[in-house]
C-alpha positions as CSV (number, residue, x, y, z in Angstrom):
1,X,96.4,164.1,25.2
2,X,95.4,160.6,24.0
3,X,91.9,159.5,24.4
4,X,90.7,156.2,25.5
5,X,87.4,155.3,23.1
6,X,86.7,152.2,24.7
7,X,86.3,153.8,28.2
8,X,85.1,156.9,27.6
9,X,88.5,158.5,29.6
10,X,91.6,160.7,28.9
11,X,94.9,159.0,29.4
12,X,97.7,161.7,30.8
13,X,99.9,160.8,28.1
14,X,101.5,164.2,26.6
15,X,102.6,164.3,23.2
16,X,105.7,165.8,22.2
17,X,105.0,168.6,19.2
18,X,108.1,168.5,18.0
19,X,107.9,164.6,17.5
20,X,104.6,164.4,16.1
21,X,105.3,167.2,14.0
22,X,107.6,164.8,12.6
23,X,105.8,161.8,12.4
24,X,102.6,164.0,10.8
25,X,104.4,164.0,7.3
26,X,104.8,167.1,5.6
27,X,103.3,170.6,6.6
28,X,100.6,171.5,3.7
29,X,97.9,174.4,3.4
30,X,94.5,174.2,2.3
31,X,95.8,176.6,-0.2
32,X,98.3,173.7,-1.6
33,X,95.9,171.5,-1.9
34,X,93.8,173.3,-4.0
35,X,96.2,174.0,-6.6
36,X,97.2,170.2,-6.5
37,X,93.6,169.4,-7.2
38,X,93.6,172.1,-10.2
39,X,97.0,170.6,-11.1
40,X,95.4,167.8,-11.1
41,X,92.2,169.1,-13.3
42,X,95.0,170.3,-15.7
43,X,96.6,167.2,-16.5
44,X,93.3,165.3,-17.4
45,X,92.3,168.7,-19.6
46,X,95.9,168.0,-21.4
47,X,95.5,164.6,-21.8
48,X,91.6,165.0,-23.5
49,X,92.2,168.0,-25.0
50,X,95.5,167.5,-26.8
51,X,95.5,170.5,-29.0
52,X,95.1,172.8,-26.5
53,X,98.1,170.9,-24.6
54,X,100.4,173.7,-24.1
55,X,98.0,176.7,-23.3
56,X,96.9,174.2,-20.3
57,X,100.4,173.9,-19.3
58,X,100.9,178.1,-19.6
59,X,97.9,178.4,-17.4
60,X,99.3,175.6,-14.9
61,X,103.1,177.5,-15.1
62,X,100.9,180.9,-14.0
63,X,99.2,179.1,-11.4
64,X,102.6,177.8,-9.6
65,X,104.1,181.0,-10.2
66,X,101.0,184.0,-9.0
67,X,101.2,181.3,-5.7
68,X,105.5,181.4,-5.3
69,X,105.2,185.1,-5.7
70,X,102.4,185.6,-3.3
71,X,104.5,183.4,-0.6
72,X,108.2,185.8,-1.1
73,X,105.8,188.4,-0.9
74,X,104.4,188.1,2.0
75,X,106.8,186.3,4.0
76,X,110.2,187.1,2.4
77,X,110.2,190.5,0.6
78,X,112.4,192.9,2.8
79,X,113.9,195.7,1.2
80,X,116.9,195.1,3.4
81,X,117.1,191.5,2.6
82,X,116.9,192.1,-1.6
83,X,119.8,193.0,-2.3
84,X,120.9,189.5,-1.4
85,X,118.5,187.6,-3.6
86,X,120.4,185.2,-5.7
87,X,120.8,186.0,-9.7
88,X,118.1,183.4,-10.5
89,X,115.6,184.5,-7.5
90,X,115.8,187.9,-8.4
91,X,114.8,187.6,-12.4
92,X,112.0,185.1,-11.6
93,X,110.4,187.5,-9.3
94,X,110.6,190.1,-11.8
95,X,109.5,187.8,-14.7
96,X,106.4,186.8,-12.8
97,X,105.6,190.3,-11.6
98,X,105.8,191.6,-15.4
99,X,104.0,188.8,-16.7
100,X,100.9,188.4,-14.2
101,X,101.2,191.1,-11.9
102,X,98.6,194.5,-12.6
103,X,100.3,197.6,-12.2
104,X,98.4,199.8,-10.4
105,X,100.0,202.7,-13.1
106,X,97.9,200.8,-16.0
107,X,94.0,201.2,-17.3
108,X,92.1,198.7,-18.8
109,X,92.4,199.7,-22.1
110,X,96.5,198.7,-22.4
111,X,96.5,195.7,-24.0
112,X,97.4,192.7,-21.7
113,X,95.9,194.0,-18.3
114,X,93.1,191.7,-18.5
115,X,95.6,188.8,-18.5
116,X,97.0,190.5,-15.4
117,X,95.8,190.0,-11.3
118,X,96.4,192.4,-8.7
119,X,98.8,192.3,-6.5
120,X,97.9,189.5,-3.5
121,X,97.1,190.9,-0.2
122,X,97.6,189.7,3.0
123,X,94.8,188.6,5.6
124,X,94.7,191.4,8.5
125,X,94.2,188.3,10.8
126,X,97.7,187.3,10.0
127,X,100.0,189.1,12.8
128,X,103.8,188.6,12.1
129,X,105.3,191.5,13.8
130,X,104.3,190.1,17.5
131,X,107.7,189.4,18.9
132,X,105.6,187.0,21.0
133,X,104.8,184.6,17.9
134,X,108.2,185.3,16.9
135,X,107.0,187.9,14.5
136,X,104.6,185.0,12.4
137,X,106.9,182.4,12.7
138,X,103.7,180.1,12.4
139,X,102.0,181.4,9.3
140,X,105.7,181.7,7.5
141,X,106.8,177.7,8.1
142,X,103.0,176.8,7.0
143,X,103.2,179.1,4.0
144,X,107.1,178.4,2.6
145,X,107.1,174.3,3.8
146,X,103.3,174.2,1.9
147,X,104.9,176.1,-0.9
148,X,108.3,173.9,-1.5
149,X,106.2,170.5,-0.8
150,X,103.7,171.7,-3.6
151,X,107.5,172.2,-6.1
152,X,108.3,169.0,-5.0
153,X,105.0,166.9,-6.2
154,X,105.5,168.9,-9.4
155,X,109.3,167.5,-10.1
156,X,107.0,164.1,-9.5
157,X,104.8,165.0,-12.0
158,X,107.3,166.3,-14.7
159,X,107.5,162.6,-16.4
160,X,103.7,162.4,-16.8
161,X,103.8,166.4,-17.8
162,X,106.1,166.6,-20.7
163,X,104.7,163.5,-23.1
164,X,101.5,165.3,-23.1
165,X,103.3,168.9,-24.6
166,X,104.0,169.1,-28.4
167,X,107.5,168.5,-29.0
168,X,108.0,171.6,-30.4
169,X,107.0,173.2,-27.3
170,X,108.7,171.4,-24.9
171,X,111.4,173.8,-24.2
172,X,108.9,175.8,-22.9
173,X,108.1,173.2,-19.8
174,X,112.2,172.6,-19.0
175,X,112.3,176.3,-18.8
176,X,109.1,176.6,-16.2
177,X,110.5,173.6,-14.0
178,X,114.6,174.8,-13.7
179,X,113.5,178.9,-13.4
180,X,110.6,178.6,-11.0
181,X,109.9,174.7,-9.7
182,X,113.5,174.0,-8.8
183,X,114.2,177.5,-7.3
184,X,111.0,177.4,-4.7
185,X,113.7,176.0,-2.1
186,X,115.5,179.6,-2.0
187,X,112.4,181.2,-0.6
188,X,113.1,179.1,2.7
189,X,116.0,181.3,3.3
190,X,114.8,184.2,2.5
191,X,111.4,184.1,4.5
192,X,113.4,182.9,8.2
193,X,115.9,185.3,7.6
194,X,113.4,187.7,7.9
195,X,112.0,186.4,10.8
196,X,116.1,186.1,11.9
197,X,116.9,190.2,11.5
198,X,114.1,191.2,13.9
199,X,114.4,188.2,16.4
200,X,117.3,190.2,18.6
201,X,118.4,193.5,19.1
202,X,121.2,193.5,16.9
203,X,121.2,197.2,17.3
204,X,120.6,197.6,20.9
205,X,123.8,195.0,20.9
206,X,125.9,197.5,18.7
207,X,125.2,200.7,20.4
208,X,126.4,198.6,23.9
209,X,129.5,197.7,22.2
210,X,129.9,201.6,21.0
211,X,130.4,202.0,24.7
212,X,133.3,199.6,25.7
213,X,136.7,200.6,25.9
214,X,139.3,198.4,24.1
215,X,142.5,200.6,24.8
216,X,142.5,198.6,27.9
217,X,146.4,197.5,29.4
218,X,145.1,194.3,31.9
219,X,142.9,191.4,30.4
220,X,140.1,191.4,32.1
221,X,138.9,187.5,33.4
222,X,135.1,188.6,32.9
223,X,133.2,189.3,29.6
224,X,131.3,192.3,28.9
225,X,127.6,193.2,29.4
226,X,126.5,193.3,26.1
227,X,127.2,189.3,26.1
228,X,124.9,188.8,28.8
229,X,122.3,190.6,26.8
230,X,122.8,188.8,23.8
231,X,122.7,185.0,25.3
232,X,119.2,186.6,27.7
233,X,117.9,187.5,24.5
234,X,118.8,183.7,22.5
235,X,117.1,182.1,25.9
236,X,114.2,184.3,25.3
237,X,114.2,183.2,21.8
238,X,114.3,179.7,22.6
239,X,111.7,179.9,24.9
240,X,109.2,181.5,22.4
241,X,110.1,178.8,19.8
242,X,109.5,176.1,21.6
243,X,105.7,177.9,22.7
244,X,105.3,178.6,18.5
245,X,106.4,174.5,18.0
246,X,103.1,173.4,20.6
247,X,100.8,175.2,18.1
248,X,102.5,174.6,14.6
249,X,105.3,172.0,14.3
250,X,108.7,173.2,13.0
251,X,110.2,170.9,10.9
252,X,114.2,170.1,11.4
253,X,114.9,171.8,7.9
254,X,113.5,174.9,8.8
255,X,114.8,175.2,12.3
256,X,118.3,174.7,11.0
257,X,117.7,177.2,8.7
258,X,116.4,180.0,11.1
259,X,119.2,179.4,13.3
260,X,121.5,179.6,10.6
261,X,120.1,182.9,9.9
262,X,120.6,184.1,13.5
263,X,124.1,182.9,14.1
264,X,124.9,184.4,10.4
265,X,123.4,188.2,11.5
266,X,124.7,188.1,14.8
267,X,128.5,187.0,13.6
268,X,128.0,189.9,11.8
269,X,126.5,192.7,14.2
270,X,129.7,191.6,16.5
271,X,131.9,192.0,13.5
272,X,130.7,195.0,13.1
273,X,131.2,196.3,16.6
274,X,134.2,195.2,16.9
275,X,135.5,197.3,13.6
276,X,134.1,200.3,15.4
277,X,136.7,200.3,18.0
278,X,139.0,203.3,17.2
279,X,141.5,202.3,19.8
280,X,142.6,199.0,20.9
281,X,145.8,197.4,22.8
282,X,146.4,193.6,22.5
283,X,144.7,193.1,25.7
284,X,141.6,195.2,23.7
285,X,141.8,192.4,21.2
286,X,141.9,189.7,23.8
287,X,139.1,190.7,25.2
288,X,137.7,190.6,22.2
289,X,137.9,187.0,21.7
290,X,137.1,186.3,25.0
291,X,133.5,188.1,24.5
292,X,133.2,186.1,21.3
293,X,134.0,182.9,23.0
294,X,131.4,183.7,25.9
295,X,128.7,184.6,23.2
296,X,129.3,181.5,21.0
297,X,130.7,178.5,22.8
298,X,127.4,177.0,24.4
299,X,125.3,178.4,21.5
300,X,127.1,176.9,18.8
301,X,127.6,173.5,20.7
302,X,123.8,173.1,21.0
303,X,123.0,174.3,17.3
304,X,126.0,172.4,15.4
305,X,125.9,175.0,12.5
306,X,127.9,176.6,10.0
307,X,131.6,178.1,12.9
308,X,131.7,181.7,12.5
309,X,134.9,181.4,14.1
310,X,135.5,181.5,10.5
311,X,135.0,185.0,9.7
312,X,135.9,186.4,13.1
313,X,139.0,184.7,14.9
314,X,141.0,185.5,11.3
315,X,139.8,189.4,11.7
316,X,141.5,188.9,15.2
317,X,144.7,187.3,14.4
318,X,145.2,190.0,11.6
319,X,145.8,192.8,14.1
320,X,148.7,190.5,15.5
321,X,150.2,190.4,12.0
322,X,153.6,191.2,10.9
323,X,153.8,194.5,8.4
324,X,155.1,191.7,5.7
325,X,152.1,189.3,6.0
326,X,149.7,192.4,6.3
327,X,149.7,192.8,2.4
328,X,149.0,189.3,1.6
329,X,145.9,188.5,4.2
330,X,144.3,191.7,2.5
331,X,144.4,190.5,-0.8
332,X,143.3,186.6,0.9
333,X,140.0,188.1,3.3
334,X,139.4,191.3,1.1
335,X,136.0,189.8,0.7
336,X,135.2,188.7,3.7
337,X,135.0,192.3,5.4
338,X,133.8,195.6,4.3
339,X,136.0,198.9,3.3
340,X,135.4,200.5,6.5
341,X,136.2,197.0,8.7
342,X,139.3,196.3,7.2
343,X,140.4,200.3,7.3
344,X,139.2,200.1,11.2
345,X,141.7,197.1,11.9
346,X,144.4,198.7,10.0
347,X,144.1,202.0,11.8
348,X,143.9,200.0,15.0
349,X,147.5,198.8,14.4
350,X,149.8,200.1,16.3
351,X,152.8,198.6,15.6
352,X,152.7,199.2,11.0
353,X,154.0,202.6,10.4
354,X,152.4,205.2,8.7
355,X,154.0,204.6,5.4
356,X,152.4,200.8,5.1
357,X,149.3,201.6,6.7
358,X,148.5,204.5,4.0
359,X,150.0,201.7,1.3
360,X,147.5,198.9,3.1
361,X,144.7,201.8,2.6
362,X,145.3,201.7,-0.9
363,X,145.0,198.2,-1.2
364,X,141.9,198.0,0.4
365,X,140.4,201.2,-1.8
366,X,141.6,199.8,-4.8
367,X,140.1,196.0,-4.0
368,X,136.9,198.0,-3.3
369,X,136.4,199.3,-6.3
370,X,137.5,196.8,-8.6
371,X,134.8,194.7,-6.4
């Protein structure tokens, strides 16, 4: 509400969080703030003290890097979700755990444990596995927005950085800002896809499609239930987003990211249950599209995002596929589907003969392993 000074009143006036959110500037942590003054500290220290230059400048890279790790750890690390850490994510983490990281394994005698910290732990007071705050939603846009706004003042300060390092050791700073500074960003997607894989019952969704018959001879003109569960459960969603946004502003970047996220696992979970389907008519694969249609149409209208139409109407149209084309879309979408999706469709096929299908098979086995 806005307050009237002069006469002592309140004015009715609501304030819309997700404007003022906007207008506020960027979301930043006491804990940022610190490490911009010390930043700060740093810089003077190199400037006076030019022979000690570039140990200042280690000590500043360890700094940035004990507080990127910390964030990914907290927020981001899911052993589910590792596997799809990008090349350059993946050996930064692993540089900065061997390099400041204690392992728990070594004593104090081994030489280079006193240059070591243990690994950060999390507050208890920090919840994020309340569905109701949308599992920490809160505390994970404060900690990743703080964390890529504090990358982003050091790109700003690489001009005044460098001059102050030896030449000789130079090298040393490029390496810090395109390894580390520059790949802060990726947490973001990591961190709110976490939050993404636990925000709907993506398995409660598959075992409902387990249970529906696709052998079916008449289209029916109705979805099936497991749509209606899915769009309750994104209204829900909505809902508890727009509660988390009163007390902690969401900024545009990462709500597009988060939905991103969603429509991204949820493409998949009804790729996936459609693949389980062991028998399926063309009305079967009508209906198909006609659930996808009901799940996506209004959804992806409101969101604008990434269509992923893309990745499921071409799994569709396969099945209605000549036994000529049938070789050359496998070698085109290979990728795009597992092993066992694209040996579902083919099996699903009733009109390829036994001969191509087992030939198909050993296309797709062969892609596999040569993937």
């Amino acid at each position: 509400e806005y307050i009237d000074e002069k006469n002592g009143g309140h004015l009715n006036r609501k304030v819309d969080p997700k404007k003022s959110g906007n207008a506020a500037g960027p979301i930043v942590t006491n804990t940022t703030l610190t490490i911009l003054r010390l930043i700060g500290k740093y810089i003077q220290m190199m400037r006076l003290l030019q022979p000690i230059a570039f140990d200042v400048m280690v000590c500043l890279s360890h700094l940035f890097d004990y507080y990127l790790f910390t964030v990914f750890n907290f927020f981001g690390a899911r052993s589910d979700l590792e596997q799809n850490l990008s090349t350059r994510l993946r050996g930064c983490l692993k540089r900065i755990q061997d390099a400041l990281i204690l392992n728990t394994d070594v004593t104090d005698e081994d030489p280079g444990a006193h240059e070591k910290v243990p690994t950060p732990g999390l507050s208890p007071v920090v919840d994020c596995s309340a569905s109701e705050s949308v599992y920490g939603l809160g505390v994970r846009v404060a900690a990743v927005e703080s964390l890529i706004f504090l990358a982003t003042q050091l790109e700003t300060l690489y001009p005044y950085i460098e001059p102050l390092i030896p030449h000789q050791r130079r090298t040393f700073c490029q390496q810090f800002y395109s390894s580390t500074v520059k790949i802060a960003p990726e947490i973001r997607h990591h961190v709110y896809m976490a939050v993404a894989a636990q925000v709907i019952d993506y398995d409660g969704i598959l075992n409902r499609m387990s249970s529906v018959k696709w052998d079916i001879s008449d289209l029916m003109s109705q979805h099936n239930q497991y749509v209606d569960v899915l769009l309750r459960q994104l209204q829900v969603l909505t809902m508890r987003l727009d509660e988390v946004s009163r007390c902690c502003p969401i900024p545009r970047e990462a709500n597009m990211t988060l939905w991103e996220c969603i429509v991204r696992i949820t493409n998949r979970t009804l790729l996936e249950g459609f693949s389980q389907a062991r028998r399926c008519t063309n009305e079967g694969r009508s209906l198909m599209q006609l659930d996808f249609q009901s799940s996506y149409i209004e959804f992806l209208m409101l969101l604008e995002l990434l269509r992923p139409q893309r990745v499921i109407k071409p799994y569709h149209k396969a099945y209605y596929l000549p036994e000529a084309a049938l070789e050359e879309w496998l070698q085109q979408n290979r990728l795009l589907y597992s092993q066992r999706q694209l040996q579902s469709l083919i099996s699903t096929m009733t009109h390829v003969t036994k001969k191509t299908r087992s030939k198909l098979n050993s296309i797709i086995e062969n892609g596999s392993a040569k993937s």
